[in-house]
N, C-alpha and C positions, 0 to 999 in steps of 0.2 A: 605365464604366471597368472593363475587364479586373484579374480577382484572380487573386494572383502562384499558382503551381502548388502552394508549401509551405500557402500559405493552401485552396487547395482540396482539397489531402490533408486539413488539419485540421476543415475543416466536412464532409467525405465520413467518416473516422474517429467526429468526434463523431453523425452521424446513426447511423452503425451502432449506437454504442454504446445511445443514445438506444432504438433498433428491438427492440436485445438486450432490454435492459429493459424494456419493455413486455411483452414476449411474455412473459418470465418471470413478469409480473406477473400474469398469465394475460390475455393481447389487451386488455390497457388500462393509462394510467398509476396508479400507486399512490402516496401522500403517508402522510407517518408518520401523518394523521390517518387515512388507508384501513387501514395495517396498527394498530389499536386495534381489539381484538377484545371489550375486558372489558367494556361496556357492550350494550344490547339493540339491536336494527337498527333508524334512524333515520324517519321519515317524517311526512310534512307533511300526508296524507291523514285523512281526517274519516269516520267507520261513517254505515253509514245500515242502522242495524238491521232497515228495511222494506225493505230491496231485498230482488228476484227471486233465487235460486242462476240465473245463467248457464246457458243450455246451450249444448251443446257443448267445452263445456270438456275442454282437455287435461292429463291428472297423468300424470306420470310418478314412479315408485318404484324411488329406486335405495338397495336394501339396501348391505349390509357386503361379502355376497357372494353370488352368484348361485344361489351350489346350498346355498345354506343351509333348510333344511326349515322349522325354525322362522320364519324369516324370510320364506319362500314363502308361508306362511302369512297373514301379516301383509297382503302385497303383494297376494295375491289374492281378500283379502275389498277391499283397496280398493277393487281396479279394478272387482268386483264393484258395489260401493257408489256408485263412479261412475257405473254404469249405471243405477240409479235415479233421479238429479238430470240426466238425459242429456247427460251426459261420457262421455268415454272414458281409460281410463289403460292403462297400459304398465309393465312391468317392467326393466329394464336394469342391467345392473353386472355387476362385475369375478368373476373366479373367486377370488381370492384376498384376503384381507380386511387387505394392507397400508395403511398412513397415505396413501401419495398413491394409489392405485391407482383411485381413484373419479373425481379430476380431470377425467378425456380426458370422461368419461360426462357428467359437469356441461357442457364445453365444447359434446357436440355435441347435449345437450336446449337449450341456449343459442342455437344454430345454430338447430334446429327449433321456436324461438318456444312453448314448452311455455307454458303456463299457470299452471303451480304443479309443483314439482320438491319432491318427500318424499325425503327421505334418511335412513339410517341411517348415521352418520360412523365411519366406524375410525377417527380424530382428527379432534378437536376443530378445529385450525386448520390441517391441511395443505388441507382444502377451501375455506378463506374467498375464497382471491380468486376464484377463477370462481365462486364463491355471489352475492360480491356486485357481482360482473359481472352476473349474473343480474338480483338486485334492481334493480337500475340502469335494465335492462329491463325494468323491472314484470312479468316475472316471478316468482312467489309463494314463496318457500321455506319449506318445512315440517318441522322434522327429528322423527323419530320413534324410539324406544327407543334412539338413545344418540346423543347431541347433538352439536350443534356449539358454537363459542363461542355467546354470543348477540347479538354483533352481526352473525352472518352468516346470521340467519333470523330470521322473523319471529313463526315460533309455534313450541314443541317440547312433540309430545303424548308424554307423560311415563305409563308403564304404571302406577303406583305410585311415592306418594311414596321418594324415592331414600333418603332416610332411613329409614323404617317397612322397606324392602326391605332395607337392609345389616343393622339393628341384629337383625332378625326371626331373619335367616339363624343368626347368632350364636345366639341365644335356644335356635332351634328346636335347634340340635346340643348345648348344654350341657344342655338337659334330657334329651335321649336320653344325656348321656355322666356326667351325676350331676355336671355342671359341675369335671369335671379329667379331666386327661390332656393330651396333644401333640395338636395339629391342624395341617391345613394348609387352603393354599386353591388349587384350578385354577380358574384362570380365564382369557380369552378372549386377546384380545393384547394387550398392554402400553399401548395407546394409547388402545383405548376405552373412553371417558367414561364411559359406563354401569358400566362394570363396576370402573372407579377413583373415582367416586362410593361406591357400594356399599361397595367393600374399606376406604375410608378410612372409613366412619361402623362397619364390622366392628370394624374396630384402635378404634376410640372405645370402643366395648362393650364390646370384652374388657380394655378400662381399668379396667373400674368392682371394686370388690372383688369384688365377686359371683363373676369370674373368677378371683379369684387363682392358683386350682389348676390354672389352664389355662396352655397356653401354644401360641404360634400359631411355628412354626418352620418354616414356608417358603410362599412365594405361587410357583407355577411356571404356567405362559404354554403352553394346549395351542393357540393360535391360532386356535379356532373347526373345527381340523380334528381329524377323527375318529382317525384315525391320532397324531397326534402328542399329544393330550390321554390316548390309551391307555397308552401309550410314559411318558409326563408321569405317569402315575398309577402304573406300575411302579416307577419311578424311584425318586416320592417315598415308594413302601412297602415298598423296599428300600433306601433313604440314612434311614429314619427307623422303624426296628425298631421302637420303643414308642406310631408312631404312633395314634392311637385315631380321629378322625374325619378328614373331608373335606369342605370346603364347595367347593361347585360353580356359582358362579352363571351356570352358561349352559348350553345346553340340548343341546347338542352334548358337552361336555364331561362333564355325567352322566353322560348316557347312556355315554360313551365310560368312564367309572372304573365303572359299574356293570358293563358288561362285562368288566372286568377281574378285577372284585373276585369276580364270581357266579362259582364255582365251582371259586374259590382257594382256597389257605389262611389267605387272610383272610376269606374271609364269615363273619359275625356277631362276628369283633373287631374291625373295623374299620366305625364308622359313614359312612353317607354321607348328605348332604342338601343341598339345593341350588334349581336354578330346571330344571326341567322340562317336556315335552309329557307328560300322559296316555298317548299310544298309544306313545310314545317307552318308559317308564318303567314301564307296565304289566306285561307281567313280570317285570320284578326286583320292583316290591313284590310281586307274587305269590309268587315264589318266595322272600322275603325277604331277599331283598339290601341293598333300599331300606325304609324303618320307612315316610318319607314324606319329599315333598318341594314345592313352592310353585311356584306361576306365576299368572297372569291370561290371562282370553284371547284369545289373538296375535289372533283372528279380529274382536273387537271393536276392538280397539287399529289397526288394519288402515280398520277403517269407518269411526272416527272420527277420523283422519287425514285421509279422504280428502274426510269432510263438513266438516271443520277447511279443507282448501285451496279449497273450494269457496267458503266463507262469506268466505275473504279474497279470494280472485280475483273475489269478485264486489262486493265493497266492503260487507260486512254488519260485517265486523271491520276491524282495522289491525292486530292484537295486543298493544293496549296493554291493561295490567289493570284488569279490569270489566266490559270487554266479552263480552257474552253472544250463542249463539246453536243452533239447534237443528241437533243431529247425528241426523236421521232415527228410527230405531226406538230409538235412545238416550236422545232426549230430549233436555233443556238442557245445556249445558255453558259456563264461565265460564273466558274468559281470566285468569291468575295472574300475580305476580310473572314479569316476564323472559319473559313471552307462554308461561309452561308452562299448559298444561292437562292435567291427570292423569286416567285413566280409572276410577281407585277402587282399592281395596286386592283384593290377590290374593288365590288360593285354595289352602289346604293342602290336600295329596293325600293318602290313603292309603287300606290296605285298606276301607276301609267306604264309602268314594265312588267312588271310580278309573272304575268302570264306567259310573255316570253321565255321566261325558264321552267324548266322541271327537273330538279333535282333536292 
């Protein structure tokens, strides 16, 4: 039986629609049960602590953004690290470190049947559905120094506990400032995890008495670019005359307020402290710009990501918590609540070490 032409307009209408949403779904359907991000990513699979690391394994590392140095850092001790367990990995992502801009790059590691996909999320949940498109394909997902939700990965190596890092940052500027005076905070873009974890356990800190004398009067957003966190640092020490310190937690963004500040007529009234590279930040504390300032190292954090997606693409983990397994010249490591595994507690920098490092 022939259907009437009004009826075949309305099944040609509802399949577009149908087609629309999927694609926006990112190429598959989604159910309110798919978009639930606040639990950890689901699986039915069982560790066999004794399995082989796989060779040939493919990682791919898609940071925040592509010309981030810090970040470079990270990515090329992986793929480094992957050539030890004989894998290979890759670098790829966006020049610009907006919420969706990472998407296409997940779509087309998807396409090319990747292995295990490390990420660094500018947001938490603008990546979820091609993540767990991914997963779907047993595809491995790994996020590393600032997360995704967790249920759209299945391990996130964590540099330091996120706590110990925000409350530290606080500490480490009230003792330099005799705990009062106005502070502010630059920090990265608005949207990544990492860096609004951190600020939210900052604001916890400066809750406690201990701060009363303090007060924290503006968070401003240099976006990971060197230029606009410069811009971002005049701004706030010209809209805030009595300002006294600056926390910075991101590596880009010091560096970018320390060049502003060295050789103004704010150095040495105006503190700065924050999350740094050594070779970044080495002459401002030289020249005393900077007292000191914190990090861990990208290049370890980089490895053991990379032996992290190894141990799950090959079936040694699942990243449920307990599961343990060896990350090469690091040694043991132990999956954690919500599949984090933390690399250890960082390291303060200042004149009497600096030179010890190069990274």
């Amino acid at each position: 039986m022939k259907s009437s032409p009004a009826r075949r307009r309305a099944a040609t209408t509802a399949a577009a629609v149908c087609a629309l949403a999927v694609a926006l779904a990112g190429c598959g359907g989604t159910t309110k049960k798919d978009n639930d991000n606040s639990g950890p990513a689901k699986t039915d699979a069982k560790a066999d602590p004794g399995a082989p690391l796989k060779k040939g394994l493919k990682l791919a590392f898609l940071p925040k953004q592509i010309n981030n140095p810090y970040e470079k850092l990270i990515d090329q001790a992986g793929i480094t690290a992957a050539g030890e367990f004989g894998g290979k990995g890759k670098e790829v992502g966006p020049s610009d470190a907006s919420a969706s801009s990472q998407v296409s790059y997940i779509n087309t590691l998807v396409q090319q049947r990747q292995d295990a996909i490390l990420i660094a999320a500018n947001d938490p949940n603008a990546v979820c559905g091609p993540l767990k498109q991914a997963m779907k394909k047993d595809i491995k997902v790994v996020a590393y120094d600032s997360d995704t939700a967790p249920a759209c990965r299945q391990l996130f190596i964590n540099q330091a506990g996120s706590e110990e890092i925000g409350r530290s940052q606080v500490q480490h500027l009230a003792e330099q400032l005799d705990y009062k005076g106005e502070i502010a905070i630059l920090s990265a873009t608005q949207n990544a995890t990492n860096q609004n974890t951190w600020i939210r356990f900052m604001k916890d800190e400066l809750s406690k008495p201990a701060y009363k004398n303090m007060k924290l009067v503006k968070t401003v957003y240099g976006d990971d670019d060197d230029q606009k966190s410069f811009q971002e640092t005049q701004g706030l020490l010209k809209a805030y005359p009595k300002l006294k310190g600056i926390i910075a937690p991101t590596t880009v963004g010091i560096a970018a307020a320390a060049r502003y500040i060295s050789g103004s007529s704010y150095e040495g009234k105006v503190v700065l402290n924050g999350l740094g590279t050594p070779n970044q930040m080495r002459k401002y504390v030289k020249d005393g710009t900077v007292e000191q300032f914190s990090l861990w190292d990208p290049k370890k954090l980089g490895y053991l990501g990379s032996y992290a997606a190894a141990a799950l693409a090959s079936g040694q983990i699942t990243g449920a918590e307990g599961e343990k397994f060896k990350a090469g010249k690091l040694g043991e490591y132990t999956v954690g609540k919500n599949g984090e595994i933390i690399l250890g507690p960082p390291t303060v920098f200042d004149k009497a070490n600096i030179d010890k490092f190069d990274f």
